[in-house]
DRENTORKOL-3810 file (N, C-alpha, C; in nm, 4 decimals):
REM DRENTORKOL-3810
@n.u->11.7778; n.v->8.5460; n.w->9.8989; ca.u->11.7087; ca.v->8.4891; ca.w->10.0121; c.u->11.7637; c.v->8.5555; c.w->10.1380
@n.u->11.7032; n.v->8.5664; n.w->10.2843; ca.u->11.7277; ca.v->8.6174; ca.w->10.3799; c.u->11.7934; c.v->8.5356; c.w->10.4327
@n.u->11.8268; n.v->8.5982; n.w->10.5670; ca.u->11.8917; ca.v->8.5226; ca.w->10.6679; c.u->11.8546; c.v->8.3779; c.w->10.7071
@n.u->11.6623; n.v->8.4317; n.w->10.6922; ca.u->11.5649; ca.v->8.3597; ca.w->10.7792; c.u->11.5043; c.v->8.2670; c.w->10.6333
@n.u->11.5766; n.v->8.2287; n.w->10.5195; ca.u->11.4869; ca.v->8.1538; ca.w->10.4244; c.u->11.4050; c.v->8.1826; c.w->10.3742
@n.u->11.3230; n.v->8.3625; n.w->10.3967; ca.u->11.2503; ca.v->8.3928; ca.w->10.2982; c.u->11.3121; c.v->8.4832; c.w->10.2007
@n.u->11.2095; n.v->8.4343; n.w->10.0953; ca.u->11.2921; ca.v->8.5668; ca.w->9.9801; c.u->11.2317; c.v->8.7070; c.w->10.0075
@n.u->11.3201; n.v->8.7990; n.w->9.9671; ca.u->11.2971; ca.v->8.9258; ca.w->9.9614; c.u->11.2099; c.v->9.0128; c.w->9.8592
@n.u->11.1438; n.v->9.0705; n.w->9.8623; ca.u->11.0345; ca.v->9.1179; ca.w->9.7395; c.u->10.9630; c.v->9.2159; c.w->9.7330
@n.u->10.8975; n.v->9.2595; n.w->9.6901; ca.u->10.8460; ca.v->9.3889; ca.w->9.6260; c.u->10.6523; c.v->9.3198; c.w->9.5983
@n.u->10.6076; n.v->9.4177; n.w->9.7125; ca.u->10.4894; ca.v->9.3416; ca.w->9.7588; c.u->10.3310; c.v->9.4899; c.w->9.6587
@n.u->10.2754; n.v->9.4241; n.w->9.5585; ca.u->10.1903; ca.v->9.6047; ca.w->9.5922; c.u->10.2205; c.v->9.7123; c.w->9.5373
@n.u->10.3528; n.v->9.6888; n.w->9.4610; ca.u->10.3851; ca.v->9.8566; ca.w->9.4103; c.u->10.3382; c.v->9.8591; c.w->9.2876
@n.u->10.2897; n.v->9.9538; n.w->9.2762; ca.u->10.2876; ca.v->10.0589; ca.w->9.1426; c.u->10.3462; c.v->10.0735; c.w->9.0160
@n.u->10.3638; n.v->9.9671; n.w->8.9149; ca.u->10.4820; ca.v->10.0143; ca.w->8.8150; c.u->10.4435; c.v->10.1477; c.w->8.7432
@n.u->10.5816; n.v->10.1992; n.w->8.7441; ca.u->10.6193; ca.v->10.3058; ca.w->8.7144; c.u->10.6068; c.v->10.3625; c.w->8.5074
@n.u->10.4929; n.v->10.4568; n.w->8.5317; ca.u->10.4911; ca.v->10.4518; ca.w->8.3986; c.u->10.3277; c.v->10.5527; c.w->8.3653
@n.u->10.3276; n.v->10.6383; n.w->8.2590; ca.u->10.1853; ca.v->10.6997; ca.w->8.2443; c.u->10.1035; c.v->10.5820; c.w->8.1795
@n.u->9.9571; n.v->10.5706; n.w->8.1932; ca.u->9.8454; ca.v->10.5219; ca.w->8.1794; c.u->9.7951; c.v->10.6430; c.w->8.0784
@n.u->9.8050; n.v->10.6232; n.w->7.9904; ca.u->9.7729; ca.v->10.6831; ca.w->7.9170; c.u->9.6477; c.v->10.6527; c.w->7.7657
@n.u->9.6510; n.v->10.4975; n.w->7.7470; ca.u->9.5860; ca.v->10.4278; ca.w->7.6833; c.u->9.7010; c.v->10.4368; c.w->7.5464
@n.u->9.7979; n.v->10.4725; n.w->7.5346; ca.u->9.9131; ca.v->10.4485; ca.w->7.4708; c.u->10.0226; c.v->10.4454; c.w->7.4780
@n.u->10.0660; n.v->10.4145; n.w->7.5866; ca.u->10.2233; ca.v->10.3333; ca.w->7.6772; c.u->10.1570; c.v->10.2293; c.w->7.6882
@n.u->10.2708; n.v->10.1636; n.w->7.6538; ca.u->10.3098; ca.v->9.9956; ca.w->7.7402; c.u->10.3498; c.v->9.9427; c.w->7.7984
@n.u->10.4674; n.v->10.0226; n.w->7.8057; ca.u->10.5778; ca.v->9.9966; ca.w->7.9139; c.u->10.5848; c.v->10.0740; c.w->8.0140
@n.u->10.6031; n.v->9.9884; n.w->8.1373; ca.u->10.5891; ca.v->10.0213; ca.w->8.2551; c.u->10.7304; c.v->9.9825; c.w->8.3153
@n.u->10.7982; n.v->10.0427; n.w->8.4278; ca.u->10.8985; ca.v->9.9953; ca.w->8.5161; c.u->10.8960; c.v->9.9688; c.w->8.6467
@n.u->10.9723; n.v->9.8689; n.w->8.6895; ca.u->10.9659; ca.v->9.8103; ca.w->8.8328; c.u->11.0831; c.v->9.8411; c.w->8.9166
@n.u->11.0529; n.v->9.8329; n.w->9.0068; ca.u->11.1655; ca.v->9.9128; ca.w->9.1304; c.u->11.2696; c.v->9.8673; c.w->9.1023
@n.u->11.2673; n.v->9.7476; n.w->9.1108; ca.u->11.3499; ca.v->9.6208; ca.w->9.1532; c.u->11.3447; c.v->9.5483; c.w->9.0250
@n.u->11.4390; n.v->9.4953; n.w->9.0143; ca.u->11.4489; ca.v->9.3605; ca.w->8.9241; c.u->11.3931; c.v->9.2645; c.w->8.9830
@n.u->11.3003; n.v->9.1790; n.w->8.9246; ca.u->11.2644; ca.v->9.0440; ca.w->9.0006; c.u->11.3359; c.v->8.9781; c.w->8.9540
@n.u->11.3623; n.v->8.8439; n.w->9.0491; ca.u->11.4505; ca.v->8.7168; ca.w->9.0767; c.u->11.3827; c.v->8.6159; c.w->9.1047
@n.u->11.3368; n.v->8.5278; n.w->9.0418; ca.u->11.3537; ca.v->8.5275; ca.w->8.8729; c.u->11.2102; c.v->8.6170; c.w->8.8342
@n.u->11.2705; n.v->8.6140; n.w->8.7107; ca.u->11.1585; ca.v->8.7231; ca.w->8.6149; c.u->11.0396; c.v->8.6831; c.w->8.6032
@n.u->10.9936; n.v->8.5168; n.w->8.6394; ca.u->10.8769; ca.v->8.4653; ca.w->8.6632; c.u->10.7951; c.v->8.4892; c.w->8.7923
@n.u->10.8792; n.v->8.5194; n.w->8.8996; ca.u->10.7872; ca.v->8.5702; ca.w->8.9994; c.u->10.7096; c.v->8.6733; c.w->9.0183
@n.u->10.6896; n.v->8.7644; n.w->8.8739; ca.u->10.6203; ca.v->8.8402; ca.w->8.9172; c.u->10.4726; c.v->8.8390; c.w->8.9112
@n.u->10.3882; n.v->8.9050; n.w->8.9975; ca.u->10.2729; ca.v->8.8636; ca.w->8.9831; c.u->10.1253; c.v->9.0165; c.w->8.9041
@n.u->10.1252; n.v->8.9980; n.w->8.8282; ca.u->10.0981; ca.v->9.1609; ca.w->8.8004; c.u->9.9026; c.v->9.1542; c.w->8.7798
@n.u->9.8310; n.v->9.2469; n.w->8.8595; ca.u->9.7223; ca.v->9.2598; ca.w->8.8388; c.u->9.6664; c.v->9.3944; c.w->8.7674
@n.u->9.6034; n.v->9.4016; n.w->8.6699; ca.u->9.5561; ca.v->9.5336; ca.w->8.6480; c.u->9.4069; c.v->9.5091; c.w->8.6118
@n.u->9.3584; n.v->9.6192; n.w->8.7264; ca.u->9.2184; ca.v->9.7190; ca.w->8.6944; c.u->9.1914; c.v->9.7799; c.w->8.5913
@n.u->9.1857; n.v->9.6886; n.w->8.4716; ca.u->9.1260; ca.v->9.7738; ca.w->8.3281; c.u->8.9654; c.v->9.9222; c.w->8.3830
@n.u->9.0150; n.v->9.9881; n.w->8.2874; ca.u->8.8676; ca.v->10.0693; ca.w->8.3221; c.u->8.7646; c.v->10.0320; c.w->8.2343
@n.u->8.8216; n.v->10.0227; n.w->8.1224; ca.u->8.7135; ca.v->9.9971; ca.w->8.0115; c.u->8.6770; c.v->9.8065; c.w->8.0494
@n.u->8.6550; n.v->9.7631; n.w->8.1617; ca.u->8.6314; ca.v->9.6201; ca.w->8.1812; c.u->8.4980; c.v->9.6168; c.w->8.2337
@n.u->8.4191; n.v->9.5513; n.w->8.2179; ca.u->8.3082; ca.v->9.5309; ca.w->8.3256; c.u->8.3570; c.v->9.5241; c.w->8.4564
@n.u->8.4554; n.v->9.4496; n.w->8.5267; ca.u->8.5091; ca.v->9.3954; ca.w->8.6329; c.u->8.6144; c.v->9.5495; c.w->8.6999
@n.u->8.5841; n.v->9.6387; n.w->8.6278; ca.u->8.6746; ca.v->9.7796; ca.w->8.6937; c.u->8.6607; c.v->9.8108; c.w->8.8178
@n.u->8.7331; n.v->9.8685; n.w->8.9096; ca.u->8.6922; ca.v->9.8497; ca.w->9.0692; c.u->8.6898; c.v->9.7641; c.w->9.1604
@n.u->8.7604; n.v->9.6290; n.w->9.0804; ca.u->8.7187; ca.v->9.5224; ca.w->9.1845; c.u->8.8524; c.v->9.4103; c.w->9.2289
@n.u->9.0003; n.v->9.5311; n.w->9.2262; ca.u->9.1113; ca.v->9.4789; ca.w->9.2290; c.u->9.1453; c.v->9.4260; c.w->9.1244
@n.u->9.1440; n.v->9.4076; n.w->9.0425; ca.u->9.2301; ca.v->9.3711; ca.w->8.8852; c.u->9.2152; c.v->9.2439; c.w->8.8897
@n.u->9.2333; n.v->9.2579; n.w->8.7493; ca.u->9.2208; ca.v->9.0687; ca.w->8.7065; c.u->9.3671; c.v->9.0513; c.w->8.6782
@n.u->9.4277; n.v->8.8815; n.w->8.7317; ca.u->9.5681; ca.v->8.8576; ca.w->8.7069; c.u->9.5932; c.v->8.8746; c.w->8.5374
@n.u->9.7394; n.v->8.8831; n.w->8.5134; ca.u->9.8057; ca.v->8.9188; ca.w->8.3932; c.u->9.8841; c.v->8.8145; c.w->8.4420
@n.u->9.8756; n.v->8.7652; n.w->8.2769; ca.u->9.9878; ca.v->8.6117; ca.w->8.2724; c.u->10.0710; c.v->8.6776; c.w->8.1704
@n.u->10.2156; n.v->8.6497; n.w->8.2650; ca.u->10.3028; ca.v->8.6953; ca.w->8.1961; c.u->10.3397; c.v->8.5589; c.w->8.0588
@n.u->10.3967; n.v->8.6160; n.w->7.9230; ca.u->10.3488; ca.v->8.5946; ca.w->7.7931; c.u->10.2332; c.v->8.5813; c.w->7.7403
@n.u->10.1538; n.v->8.6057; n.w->7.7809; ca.u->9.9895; ca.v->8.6574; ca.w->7.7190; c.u->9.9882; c.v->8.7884; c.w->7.7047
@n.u->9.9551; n.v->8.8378; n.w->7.8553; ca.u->9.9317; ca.v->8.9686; ca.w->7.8407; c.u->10.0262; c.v->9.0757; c.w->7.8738
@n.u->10.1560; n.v->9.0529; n.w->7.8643; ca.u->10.2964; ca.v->9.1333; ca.w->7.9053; c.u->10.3950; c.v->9.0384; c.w->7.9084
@n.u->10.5074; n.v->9.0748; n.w->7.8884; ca.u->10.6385; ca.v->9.0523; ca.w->7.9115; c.u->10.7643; c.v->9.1194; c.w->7.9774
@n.u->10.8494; n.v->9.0827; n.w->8.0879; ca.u->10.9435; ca.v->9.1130; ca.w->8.1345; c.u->11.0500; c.v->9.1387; c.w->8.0192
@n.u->11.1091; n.v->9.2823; n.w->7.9687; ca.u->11.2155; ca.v->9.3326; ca.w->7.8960; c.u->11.3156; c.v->9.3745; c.w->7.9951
@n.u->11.4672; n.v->9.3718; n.w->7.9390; ca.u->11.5971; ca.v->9.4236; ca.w->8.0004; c.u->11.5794; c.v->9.4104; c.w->8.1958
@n.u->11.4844; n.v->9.2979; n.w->8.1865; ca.u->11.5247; ca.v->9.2609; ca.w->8.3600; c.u->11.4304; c.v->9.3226; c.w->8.4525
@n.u->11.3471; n.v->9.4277; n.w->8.3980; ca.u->11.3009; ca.v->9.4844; ca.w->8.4942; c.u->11.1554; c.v->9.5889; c.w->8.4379
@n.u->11.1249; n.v->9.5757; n.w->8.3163; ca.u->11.0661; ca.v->9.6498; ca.w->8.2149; c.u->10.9015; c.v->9.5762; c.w->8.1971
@n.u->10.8059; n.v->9.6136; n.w->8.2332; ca.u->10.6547; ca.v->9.5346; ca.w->8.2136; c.u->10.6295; c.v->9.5956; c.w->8.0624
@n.u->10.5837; n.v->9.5332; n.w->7.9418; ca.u->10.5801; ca.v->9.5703; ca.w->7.7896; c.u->10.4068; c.v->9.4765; c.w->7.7939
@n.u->10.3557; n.v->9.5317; n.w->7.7823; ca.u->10.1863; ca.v->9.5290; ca.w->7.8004; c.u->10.1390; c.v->9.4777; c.w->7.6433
@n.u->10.0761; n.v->9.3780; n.w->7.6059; ca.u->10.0791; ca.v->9.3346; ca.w->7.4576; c.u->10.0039; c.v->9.4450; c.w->7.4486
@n.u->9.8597; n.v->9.5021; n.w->7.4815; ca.u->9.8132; ca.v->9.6159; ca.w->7.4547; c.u->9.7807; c.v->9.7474; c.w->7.5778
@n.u->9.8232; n.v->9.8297; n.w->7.5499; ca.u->9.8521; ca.v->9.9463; ca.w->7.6988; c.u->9.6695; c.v->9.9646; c.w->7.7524
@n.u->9.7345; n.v->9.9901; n.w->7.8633; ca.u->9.6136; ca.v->9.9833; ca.w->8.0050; c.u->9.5287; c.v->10.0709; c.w->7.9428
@n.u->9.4075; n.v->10.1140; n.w->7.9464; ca.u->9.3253; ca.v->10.2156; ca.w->7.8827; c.u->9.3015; c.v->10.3110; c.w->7.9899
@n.u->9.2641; n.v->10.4430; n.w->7.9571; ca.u->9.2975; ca.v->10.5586; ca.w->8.0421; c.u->9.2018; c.v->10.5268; c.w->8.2184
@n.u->9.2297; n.v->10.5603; n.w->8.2732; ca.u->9.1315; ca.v->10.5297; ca.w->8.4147; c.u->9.1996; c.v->10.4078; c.w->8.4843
@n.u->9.2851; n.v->10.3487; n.w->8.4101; ca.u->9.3154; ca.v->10.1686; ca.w->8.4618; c.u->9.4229; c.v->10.2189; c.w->8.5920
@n.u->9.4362; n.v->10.0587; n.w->8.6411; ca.u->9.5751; ca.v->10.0677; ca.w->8.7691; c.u->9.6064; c.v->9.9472; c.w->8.7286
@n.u->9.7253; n.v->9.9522; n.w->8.8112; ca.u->9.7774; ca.v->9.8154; ca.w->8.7705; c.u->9.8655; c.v->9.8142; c.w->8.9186
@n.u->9.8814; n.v->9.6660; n.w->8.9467; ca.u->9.9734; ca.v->9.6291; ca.w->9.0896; c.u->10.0988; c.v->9.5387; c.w->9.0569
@n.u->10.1886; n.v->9.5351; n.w->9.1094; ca.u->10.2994; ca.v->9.3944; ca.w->9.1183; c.u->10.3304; c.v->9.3600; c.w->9.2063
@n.u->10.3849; n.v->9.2132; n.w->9.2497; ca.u->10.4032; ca.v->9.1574; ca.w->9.3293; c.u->10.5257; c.v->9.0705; c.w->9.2811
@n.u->10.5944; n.v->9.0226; n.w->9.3579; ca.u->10.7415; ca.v->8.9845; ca.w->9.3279; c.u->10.8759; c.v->8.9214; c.w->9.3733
@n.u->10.9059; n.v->8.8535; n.w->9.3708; ca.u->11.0552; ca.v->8.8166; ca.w->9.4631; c.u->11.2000; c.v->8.9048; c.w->9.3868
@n.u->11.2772; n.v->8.8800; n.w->9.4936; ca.u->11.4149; ca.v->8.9411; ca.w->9.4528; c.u->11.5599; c.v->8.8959; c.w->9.5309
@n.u->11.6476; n.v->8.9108; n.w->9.4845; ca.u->11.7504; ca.v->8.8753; ca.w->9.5712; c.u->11.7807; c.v->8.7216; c.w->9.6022
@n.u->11.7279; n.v->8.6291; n.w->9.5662; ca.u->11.7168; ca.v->8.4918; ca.w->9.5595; c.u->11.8503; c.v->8.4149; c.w->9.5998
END
């Protein structure tokens, strides 16, 4: 937490990782604090809904947080996709 009572976080980025339609795992800058705050959207391509900012990902459905900092995708993004996170840290 800050000085000022807000938490610190990781707003929008990019996890780190090829889109390949066979990776799953993706990495995050930062460790989130706690591992539940993160908020992860991905732009499937193969979706009807492609282009239109991603649909939320509930973490244990459709991914899981590994070794603290690791996005593990139950099935990897298909080629064309994006994906976003959002996040607290430092708590």
């Amino acid at each position: 937490m800050s000085i000022y009572g807000f938490y610190q976080g990781f707003y929008g980025v990019t996890p780190i990782g090829v889109i390949d339609g066979v990776n799953d795992t993706f990495t995050l800058p930062q460790y989130p604090d706690p591992a539940g705050s993160v908020h992860l959207y991905l732009d499937d391509a193969a979706s009807p809904t492609a282009g239109l900012g991603g649909l939320f990902q509930f973490q244990g459905t459709h991914y899981s947080i590994v070794d603290g900092y690791k996005i593990v995708y139950v099935a990897p993004p298909t080629i064309g996709s994006s994906h976003v996170a959002f996040g607290k840290f430092g708590s």
